[in-house]
N, C-alpha and C positions, 0 to 999 in steps of 0.2 A: 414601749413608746411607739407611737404608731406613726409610719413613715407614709410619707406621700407621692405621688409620682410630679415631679416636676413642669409637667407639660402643659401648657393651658388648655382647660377646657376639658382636661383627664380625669376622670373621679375615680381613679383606681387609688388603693392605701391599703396599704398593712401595717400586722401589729398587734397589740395587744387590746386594744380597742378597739375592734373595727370587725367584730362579730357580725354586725348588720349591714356589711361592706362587701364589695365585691374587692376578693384580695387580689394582692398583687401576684402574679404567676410568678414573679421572678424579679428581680432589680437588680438596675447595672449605674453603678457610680460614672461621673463623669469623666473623661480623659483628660483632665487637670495636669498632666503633664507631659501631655503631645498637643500643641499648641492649634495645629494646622488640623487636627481629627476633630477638636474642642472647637473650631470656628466652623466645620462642617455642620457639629451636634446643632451648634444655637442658629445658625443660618436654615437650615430645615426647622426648627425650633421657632424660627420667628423670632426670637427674641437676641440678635447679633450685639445690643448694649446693655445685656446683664452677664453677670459673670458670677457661677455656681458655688457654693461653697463642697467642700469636701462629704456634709452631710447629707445634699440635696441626689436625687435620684430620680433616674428614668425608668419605667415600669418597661416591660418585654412586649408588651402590646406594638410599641412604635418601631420595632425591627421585622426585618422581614426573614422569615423561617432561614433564609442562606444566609444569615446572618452570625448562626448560633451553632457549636460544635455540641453534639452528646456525646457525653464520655461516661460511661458508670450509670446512664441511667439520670447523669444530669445536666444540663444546658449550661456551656460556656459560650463568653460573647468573643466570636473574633476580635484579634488585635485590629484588624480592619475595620469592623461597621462602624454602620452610620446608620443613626433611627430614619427613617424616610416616611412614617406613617403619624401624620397627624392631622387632629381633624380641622377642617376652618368656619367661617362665621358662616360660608353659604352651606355647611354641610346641616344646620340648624335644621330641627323636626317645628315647620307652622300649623298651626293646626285651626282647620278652616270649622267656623258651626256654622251652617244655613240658618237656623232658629236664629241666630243675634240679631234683632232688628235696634240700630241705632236712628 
């Protein structure tokens, strides 16, 4: 089943379908029960009036490297972070033709 990353405007996803996808490097479940961490996630998240189910997930892209402990060869998320990376409406690619004559 192929998991998505929660963030808007993210087209990261993994999973079983998602061959022609750029995968997810990694996913961290929400802090669903550290109340004051979980109002940090959505408030950088933009979205402070949704509230996450157990299933939904944020991809590793939105954390910054001091973020993440390697142990083994593999990336845990501190009991600390907070995603702080995400992109917004003005980071949009416009893309100008000279040729368009309206």
């Amino acid at each position: 089943m192929p998991r998505y990353c929660a963030a808007t405007r993210c087209k990261n996803r993994g999973g079983q379908s998602s061959k022609d996808q750029r995968k997810l490097s990694s996913t961290r479940e929400f802090p669903l029960h550290d109340k004051e961490r979980l109002e940090k996630w959505l408030r950088n998240m933009k979205r402070d009036s949704w509230t996450p189910s157990k299933h939904q997930l944020l991809c590793s892209d939105h954390f910054t490297p001091d973020s993440l402990d390697v142990r083994w060869g593999i990336r845990y998320l501190k009991n600390t972070a907070v995603p702080t990376i995400f992109s917004s409406p003005d980071d949009e690619v416009i893309y100008f033709c000279p040729f368009l004559v309206l």
